[in-house]
C-alpha positions as CSV (number, residue, x, y, z in Angstrom):
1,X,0.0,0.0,0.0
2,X,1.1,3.3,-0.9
3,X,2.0,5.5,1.9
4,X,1.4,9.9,1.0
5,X,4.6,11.4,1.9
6,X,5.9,14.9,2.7
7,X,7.9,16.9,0.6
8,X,10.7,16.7,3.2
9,X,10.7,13.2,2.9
10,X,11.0,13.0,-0.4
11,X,13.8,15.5,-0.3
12,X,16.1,13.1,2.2
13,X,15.2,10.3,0.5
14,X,16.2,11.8,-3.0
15,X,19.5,13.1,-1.8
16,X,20.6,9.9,-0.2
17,X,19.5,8.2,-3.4
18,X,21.9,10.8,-5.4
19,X,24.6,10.1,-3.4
20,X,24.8,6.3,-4.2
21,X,22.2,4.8,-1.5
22,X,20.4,1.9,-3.1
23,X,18.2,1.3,0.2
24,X,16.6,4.4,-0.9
25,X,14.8,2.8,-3.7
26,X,12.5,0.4,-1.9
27,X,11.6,3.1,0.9
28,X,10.6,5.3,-2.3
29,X,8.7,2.4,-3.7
30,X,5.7,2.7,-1.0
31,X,5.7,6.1,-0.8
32,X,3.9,8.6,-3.1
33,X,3.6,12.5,-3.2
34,X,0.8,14.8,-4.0
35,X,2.6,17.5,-6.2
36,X,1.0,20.6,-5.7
37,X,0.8,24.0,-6.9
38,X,3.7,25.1,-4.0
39,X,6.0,22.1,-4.2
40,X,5.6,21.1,-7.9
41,X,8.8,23.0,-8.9
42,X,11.0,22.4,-6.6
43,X,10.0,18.4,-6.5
44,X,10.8,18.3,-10.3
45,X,14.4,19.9,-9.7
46,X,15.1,17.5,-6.6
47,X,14.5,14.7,-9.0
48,X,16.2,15.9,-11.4
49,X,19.2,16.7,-9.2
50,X,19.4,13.1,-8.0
51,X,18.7,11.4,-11.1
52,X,21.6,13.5,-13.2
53,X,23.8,13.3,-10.0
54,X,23.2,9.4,-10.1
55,X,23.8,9.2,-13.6
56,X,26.5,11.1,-13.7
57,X,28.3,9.1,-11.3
58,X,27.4,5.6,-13.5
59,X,28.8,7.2,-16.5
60,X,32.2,8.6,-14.9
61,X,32.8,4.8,-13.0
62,X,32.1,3.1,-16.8
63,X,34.3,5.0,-18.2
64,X,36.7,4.5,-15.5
65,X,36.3,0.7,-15.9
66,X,36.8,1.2,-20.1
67,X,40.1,2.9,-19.4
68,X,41.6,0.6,-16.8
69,X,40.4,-2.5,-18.9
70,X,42.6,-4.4,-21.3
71,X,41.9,-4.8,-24.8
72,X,40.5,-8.5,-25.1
73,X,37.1,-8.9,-25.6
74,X,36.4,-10.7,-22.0
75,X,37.5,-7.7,-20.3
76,X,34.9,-5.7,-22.7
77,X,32.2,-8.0,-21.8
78,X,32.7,-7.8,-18.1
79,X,32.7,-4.2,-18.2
80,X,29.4,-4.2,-20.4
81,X,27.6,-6.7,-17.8
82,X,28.8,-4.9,-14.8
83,X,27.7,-1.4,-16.1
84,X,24.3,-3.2,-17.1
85,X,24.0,-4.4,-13.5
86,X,24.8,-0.7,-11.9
87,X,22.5,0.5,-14.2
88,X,19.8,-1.0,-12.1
89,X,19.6,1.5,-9.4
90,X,18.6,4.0,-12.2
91,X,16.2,1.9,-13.9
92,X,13.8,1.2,-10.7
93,X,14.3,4.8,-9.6
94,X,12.8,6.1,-13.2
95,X,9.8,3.4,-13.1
96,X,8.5,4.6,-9.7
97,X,5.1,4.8,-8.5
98,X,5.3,7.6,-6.7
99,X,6.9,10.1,-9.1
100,X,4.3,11.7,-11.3
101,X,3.8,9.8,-14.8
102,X,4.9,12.9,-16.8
103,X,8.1,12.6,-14.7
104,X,8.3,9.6,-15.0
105,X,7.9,9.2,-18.4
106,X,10.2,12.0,-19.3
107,X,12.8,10.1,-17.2
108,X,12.5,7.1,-18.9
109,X,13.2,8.2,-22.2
110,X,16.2,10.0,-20.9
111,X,17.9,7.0,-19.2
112,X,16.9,4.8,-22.8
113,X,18.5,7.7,-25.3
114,X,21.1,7.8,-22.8
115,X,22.1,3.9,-23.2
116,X,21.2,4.6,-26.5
117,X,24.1,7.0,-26.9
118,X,26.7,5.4,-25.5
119,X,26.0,2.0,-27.5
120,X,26.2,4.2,-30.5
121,X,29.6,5.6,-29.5
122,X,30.7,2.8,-28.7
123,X,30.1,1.1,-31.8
124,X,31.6,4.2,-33.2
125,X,34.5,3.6,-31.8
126,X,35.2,0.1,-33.0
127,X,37.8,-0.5,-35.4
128,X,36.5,-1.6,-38.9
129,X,40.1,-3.6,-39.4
130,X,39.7,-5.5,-36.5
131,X,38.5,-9.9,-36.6
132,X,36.5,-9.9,-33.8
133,X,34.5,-6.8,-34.6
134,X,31.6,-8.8,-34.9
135,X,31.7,-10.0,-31.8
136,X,32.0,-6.6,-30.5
137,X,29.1,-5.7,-32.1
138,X,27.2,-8.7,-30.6
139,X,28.2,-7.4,-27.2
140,X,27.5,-4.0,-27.7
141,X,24.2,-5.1,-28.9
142,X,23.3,-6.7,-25.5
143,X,23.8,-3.8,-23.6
144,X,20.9,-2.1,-23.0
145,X,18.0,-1.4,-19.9
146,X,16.1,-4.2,-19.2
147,X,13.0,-4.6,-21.2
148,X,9.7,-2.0,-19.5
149,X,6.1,-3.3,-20.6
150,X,5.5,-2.0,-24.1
151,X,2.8,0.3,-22.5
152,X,6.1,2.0,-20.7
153,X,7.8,2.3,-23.3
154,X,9.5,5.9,-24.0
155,X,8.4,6.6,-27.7
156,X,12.3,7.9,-29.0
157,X,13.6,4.4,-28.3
158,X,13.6,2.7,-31.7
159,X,15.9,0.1,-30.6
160,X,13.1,-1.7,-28.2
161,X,10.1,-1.0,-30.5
162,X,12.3,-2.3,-33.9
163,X,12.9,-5.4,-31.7
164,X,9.3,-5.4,-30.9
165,X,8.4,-5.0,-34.4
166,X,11.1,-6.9,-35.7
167,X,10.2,-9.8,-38.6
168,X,12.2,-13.3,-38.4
169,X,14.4,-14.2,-40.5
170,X,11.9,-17.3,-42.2
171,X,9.5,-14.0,-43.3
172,X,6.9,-14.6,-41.6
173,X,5.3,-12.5,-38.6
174,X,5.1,-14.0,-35.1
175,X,2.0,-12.2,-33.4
176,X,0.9,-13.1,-29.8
């Protein structure tokens, strides 16, 4: 059951989150807000703050793991599936119940064109002389959010709704 919270609250609970707490998520998980005309403003920049703050910090620790890695493809994929799994924190904190759905939704489609981006530099960056470029590519293509209900989905990710829409190799159609 949903529990109404104070602005306050919210405001502890979204620094903590910001600065790394993961416990954060499930308190945030039974609690809601009523944004009013007051607090609607400064709730949205709160968010905000923590969600940029907490992305932030995932980008400049994959990079940091990129650098430090060597250059065989099992480092690569180690660094993928570890950046996949901090991602995760992110993910449930932009598919709250709480947050207003026009938050919400607006934050989701951040965090996917985000992924989105730096799959496509990534893939950018591969060498077009190099054997196991396919492979690379198979990896890089793995890396992505885990998959929202298709009624969730933001609508600038083209990457989920071409898989959705995507037609087998054999030609035909699979509809459920």
């Amino acid at each position: 059951m949903m529990q109404i919270s104070t602005y306050s609250e919210w405001t502890i609970m979204l620094e903590r989150f910001g600065n790394e707490d993961n416990t954060v998520i499930d308190d945030l998980k039974m609690k809601t807000f009523q944004v009013d005309a007051g607090t609607a403003k400064r709730f949205y920049e709160k968010v905000e703050q923590a969600y940029k703050k907490r992305k932030q910090n995932w980008l400049a620790k994959f990079q940091r793991s990129l650098q430090i890695q060597k250059t065989c493809i099992e480092d690569l994929e180690i660094t993928l599936r570890n950046g996949k799994q901090h991602l995760l924190p992110l993910v449930n904190f932009v598919n709250l119940n709480g947050l207003p759905e026009d938050l919400k939704k607006i934050l989701q489609k951040d965090l996917y064109d985000f992924v989105a981006e730096i799959k496509k530099s990534m893939r950018d960056k591969i060498s077009t002389t190099n054997i196991i470029k396919e492979r690379m590519i198979v990896l890089l293509n793995s890396f992505s959010l885990p998959v929202i209900l298709p009624n969730e989905l933001p609508e600038a990710s083209s990457d989920i709704k071409n898989k959705i829409n995507s037609v087998p190799s054999t030609g035909r159609k699979i509809i459920f």
